[in-house]
C-alpha angles and dihedrals in degrees: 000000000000093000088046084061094060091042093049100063094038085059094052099041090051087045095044096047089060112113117238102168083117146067115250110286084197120068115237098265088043093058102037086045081056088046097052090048100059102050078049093065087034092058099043088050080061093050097049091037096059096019078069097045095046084056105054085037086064090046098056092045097053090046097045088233123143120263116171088226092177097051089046085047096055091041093055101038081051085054100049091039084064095045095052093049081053084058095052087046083050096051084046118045097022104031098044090232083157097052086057105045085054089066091063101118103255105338101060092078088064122105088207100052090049092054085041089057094038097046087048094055087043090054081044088070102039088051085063091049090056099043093060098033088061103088091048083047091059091042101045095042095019111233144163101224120128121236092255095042083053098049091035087052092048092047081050100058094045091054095083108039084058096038094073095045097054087045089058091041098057097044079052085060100047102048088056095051081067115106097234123123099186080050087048099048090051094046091052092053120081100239090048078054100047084041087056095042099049095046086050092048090050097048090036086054081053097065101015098103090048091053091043091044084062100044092044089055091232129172134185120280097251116243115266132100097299081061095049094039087057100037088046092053094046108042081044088061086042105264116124100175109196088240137356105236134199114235115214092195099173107348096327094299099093111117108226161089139196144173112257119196143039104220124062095234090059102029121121142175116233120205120176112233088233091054093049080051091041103046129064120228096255081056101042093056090053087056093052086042091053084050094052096054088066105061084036089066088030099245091157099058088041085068094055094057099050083057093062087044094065092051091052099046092035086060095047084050100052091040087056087042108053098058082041101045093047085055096059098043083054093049091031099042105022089210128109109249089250090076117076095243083060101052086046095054091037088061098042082052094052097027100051096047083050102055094046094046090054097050085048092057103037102040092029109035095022105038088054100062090038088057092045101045086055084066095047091055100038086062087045095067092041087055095046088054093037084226128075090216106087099047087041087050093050099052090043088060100052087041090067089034098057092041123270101317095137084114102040117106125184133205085259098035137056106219120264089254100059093038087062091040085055086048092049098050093044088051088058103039106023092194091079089072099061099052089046079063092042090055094049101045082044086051089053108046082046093057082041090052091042083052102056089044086051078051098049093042083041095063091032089062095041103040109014143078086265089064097047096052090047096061098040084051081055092053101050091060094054094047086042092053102039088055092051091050112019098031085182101044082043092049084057105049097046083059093056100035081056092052095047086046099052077051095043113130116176129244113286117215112234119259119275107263 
């Protein structure tokens, strides 16, 4: 879920770079011809990917030898999910998949329904990855889904990561179909944007769970002394989750549980019907507890603001980007952006910052609170047994169970190996524990602080004097560069750029409020 995240947003940004000022340069069977190939190539990447992988898994098999069957897996299912966002890019930028979606009667102008088609084609391809990932997925964990409960679990699990955003998108829409020009003005700025995003995120982490209750299929845990046993060790450590509810991850065989929500009114504990049969009670309890210190440090709403986080630096990025970003494609490209090696240039200097920024902030800044909050919880839940043995035994267990993934880290995780080695030294020195909350409250306040300095740059850029000279210095590349290589086009816009500058007024703060 977590990885689908990251892709995710890679996918749209690629999609959403893509120029579409123009009619289709490509005739329909051209480009359909061009579609169809692609998920072609894509698919047979996926045969011979896990065609190989189904082969060495066998060999090792049959000679008894080691192969670290978790760790290939993830590699190769990292490979063919970018691949499959490149074909996206390909279907894109090259065979011209936005210019005819625009042609689409009412619906082809929307930002939403754009998203909503790209998104799809995008799921199109993953889905192919799973299909044929699937029989290396039941070797290397060993379980006993079946191919379309594994692709059916993992579309599942994407639903709701892509639900909120196309909510958002097509409220976006329809605000600006209003006649409004005041409306209009505040939806094209950055803050009027970031406004709009944040109160959409607040009222999206609302009803997220119980969107996400419907599309996961869960239901509540039934009465009985598994029930009482959860709901009595967590309300004891301070938890009481507005229902327990059973997680159907992957046909009912997934190990795991989480905490879903961020409110208390919507927030549940989710517990997989093969974890509640796996785990002994002693164990079990050691699983709630580790759930329970999470809400008990506030993992959960910390998410939420690192969410906001990324819209708001995201904003100030892109702000900073575009004048930067129309300077280059003028020195790089030496075209106007009329022409279609300019639109092209203008979206690989806007696409690819994007992308980096966001894996820097998702798998750097974010990773690393995920990976740290797990330890925190993890000696929560030694400290709430006054023992580490039953929270280490427990992950132990669902490290065979789930097929040797005792060495296996994630961007999100650390593995199971180094989470009991972190138990085991706390029991022994307590005050590890303590600097490891020290670090973390020090990590926060840091991400908080960097926060409040994006902000700062953020207004500075959009409404001060910084923002203004970076846009006229934008401006006098462009107008350098199109004198040196199109002496009439450059004639012209001097002409202009000297009448703008005679009416240039500079940026005016907003009023107090």
């Amino acid at each position: 879920m977590f990885n689908f995240i990251i892709y995710f947003v890679v996918a749209l940004i690629v999609y959403l770079v893509a120029p579409t000022g123009r009619p289709p340069g490509l005739a329909w069977w051209q480009a359909t011809s061009g579609w169809a190939g692609v998920y072609l190539v894509f698919t047979l990447m996926c045969l011979a990917g896990f065609g190989r992988l189904n082969r060495r898994l066998g060999r090792a098999r049959a000679e008894g030898s080691d192969l670290d069957g978790p760790r290939a897996m993830a590699r190769l299912n990292l490979v063919l999910s970018g691949a499959a966002i490149g074909a996206l890019g390909v279907l894109a930028h090259v065979l011209e998949f936005k210019s005819f979606v625009r042609l689409v009667p009412w619906l082809g102008d929307l930002s939403s329904f754009q998203g909503l088609v790209g998104i799809s084609a995008f799921i199109g391809l993953l889905m192919t990855l799973w299909y044929w990932s699937w029989p290396a997925h039941r070797e290397v964990f060993r379980g006993g889904v079946t191919r379309r409960g594994y692709v059916v679990g993992q579309l599942r699990l994407a639903v709701p990561i892509m639900v909120p955003w196309l909510v958002l998108s097509a409220v976006f829409d329809a605000l600006e179909a209003i006649p409004w020009p005041g409306l209009n003005r505040f939806l094209n700025n950055p803050a009027g944007v970031l406004v709009l995003f944040g109160s959409g995120l607040l009222v999206a982490s609302y009803f997220f769970p119980i969107l996400v209750r419907y599309v996961w299929g869960l239901k509540p845990l039934p009465p009985g002394p598994v029930r009482d046993r959860v709901l009595t060790m967590a309300r004891g450590l301070g938890f009481n989750p507005a229902q327990v509810h059973l997680w159907p991850l992957m046909d009912g065989r997934g190990l795991s549980a989480g905490v879903l929500g961020f409110f208390r009114r919507t927030r549940y504990l989710l517990i997989s019907p093969a974890l509640l049969r796996a785990l002994p009670p002693e164990e079990l309890d050691a699983v709630v507890a580790h759930e329970a210190g999470h809400v008990h440090y506030r993992h959960v709403r910390f998410f939420l603001v690192i969410m906001l986080g990324y819209g708001l630096t995201t904003a100030v990025v892109l702000e900073v980007l575009l004048p930067l970003a129309a300077a280059g494609e003028a020195v790089l490209f030496r075209v106007p952006p009329s022409e279609p090696l300019g639109e092209a240039g203008l979206a690989l200097w806007i696409g690819l910052p994007m992308v980096a920024f966001m894996l820097l902030y998702f798998r750097g800044v974010m990773g690393w609170f995920m990976r740290h909050f797990e330890r925190q919880a993890d000696a929560f839940a030694m400290a709430a047994h006054g023992s580490p043995i039953p929270i280490t035994a427990s992950l132990e267990r669902l490290a065979r169970m789930s097929g040797r993934i005792r060495n296996l880290p994630s961007w999100h995780h650390f593995s199971i190996a180094q989470r009991v080695g972190f138990v085991a030294r706390a029991w022994q020195d307590p005050g590890l524990v303590r600097s490891h909350d020290r670090l973390v409250r020090r990590g926060q306040v840091t991400f908080i602080l960097g926060l409040v300095l994006v902000g700062f740059l953020g207004y500075q850029v959009s409404f001060g004097a910084w923002g203004d000279h970076l846009r006229r210095w934008s401006s006098d590349v462009r107008q350098t560069r199109l004198e040196a290589v199109y002496p009439e086009l450059g004639r012209q816009a001097g002409e202009d750029l000297v009448r703008a500058a005679r009416e240039f007024v500079p940026s005016r703060r907003p009023p107090a409020p």
